[in-house]
KOLVEXKE-373236 format. One record per residue (C-alpha): residue number from 1; z, y, x. Coordinates in Angstrom, 1 decimal, always signed. Last residue first. Example, Ala and Ser with C-alpha at 12.3 -4.5 7.8 and 13.67 -1.06 7.14 Angstrom:
<sites>
<site num="2" up="+7.1" north="-1.1" east="+13.7"/>
<site num="1" up="+7.8" north="-4.5" east="+12.3"/>
</sites>
This chain:
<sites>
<site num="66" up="+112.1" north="+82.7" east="+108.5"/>
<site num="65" up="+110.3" north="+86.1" east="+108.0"/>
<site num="64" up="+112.7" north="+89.3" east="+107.9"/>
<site num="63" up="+111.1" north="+91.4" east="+105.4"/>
<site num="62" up="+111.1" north="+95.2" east="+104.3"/>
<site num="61" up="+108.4" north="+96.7" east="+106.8"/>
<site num="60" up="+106.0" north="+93.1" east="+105.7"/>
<site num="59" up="+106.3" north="+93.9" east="+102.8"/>
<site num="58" up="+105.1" north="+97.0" east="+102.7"/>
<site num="57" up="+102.7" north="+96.1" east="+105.7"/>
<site num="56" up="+100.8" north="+93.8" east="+103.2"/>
<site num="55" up="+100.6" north="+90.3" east="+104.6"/>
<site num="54" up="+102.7" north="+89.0" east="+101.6"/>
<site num="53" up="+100.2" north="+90.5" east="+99.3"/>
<site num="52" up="+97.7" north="+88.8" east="+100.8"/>
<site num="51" up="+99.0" north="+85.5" east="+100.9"/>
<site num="50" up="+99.7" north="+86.2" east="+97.4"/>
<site num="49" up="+96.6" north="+87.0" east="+96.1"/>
<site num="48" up="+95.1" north="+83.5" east="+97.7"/>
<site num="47" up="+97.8" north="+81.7" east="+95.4"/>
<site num="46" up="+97.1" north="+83.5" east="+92.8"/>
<site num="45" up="+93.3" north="+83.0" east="+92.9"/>
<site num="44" up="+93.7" north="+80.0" east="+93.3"/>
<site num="43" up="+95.8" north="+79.0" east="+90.5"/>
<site num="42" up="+93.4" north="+80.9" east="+87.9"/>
<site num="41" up="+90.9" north="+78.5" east="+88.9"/>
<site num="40" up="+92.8" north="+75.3" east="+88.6"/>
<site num="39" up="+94.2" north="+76.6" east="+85.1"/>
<site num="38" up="+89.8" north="+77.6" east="+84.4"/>
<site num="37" up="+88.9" north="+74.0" east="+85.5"/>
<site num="36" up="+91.7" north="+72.3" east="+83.9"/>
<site num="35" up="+90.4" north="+74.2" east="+80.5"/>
<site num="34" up="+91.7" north="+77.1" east="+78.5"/>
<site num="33" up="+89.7" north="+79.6" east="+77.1"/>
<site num="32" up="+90.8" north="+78.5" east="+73.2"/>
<site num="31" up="+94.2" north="+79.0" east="+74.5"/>
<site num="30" up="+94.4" north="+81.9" east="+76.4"/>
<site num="29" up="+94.3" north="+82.1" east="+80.3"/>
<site num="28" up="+97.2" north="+84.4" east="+81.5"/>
<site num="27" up="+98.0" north="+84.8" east="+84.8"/>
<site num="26" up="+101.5" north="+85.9" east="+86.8"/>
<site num="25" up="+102.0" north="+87.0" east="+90.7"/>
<site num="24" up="+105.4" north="+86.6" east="+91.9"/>
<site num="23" up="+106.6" north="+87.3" east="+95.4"/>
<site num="22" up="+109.9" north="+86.1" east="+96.0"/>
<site num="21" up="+112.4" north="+87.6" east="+99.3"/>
<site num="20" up="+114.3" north="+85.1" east="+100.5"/>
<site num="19" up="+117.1" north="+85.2" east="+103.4"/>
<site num="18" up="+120.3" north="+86.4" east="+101.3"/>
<site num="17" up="+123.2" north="+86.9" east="+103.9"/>
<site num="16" up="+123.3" north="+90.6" east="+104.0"/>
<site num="15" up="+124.4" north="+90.5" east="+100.5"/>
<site num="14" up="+125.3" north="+94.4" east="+100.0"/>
<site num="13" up="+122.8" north="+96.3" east="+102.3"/>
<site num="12" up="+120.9" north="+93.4" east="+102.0"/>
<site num="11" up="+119.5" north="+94.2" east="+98.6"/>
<site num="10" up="+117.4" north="+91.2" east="+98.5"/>
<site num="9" up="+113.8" north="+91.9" east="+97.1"/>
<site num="8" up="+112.0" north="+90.6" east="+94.1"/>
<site num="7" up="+108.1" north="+91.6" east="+93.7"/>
<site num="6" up="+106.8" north="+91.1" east="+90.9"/>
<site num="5" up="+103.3" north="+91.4" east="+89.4"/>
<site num="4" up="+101.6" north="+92.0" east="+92.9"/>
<site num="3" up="+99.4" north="+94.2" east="+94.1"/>
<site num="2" up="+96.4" north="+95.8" east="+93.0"/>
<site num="1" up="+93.3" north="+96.3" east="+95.4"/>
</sites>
């Protein structure tokens, strides 16, 4: 399994305030392979990736959930 295209985390070292953490996971569906079905698809997928990636313990070690 990979994992995810970007993962942005606070430095709360320095900004001990910041809550969020983001997660972004990107997809590229070209233009002559694009329908509503493939974007709807491709969305799906991401959003299923991510609840997964989110679970991972090395995120999971580095995160304070709110």
């Amino acid at each position: 399994m990979g994992f995810v295209d970007f993962y942005l985390e606070p430095f709360r070292g320095k900004y001990a305030d910041v809550q969020y953490s983001y997660l972004i996971e990107l997809k590229y569906l070209t233009r002559s392979a694009f329908t509503d079905e493939k974007l709807k698809e491709a969305l799906q997928k991401s959003e299923s990736q991510l609840h997964q990636y989110a679970a991972d313990a090395r995120v999971v070690k580095h995160h304070r959930w709110f």
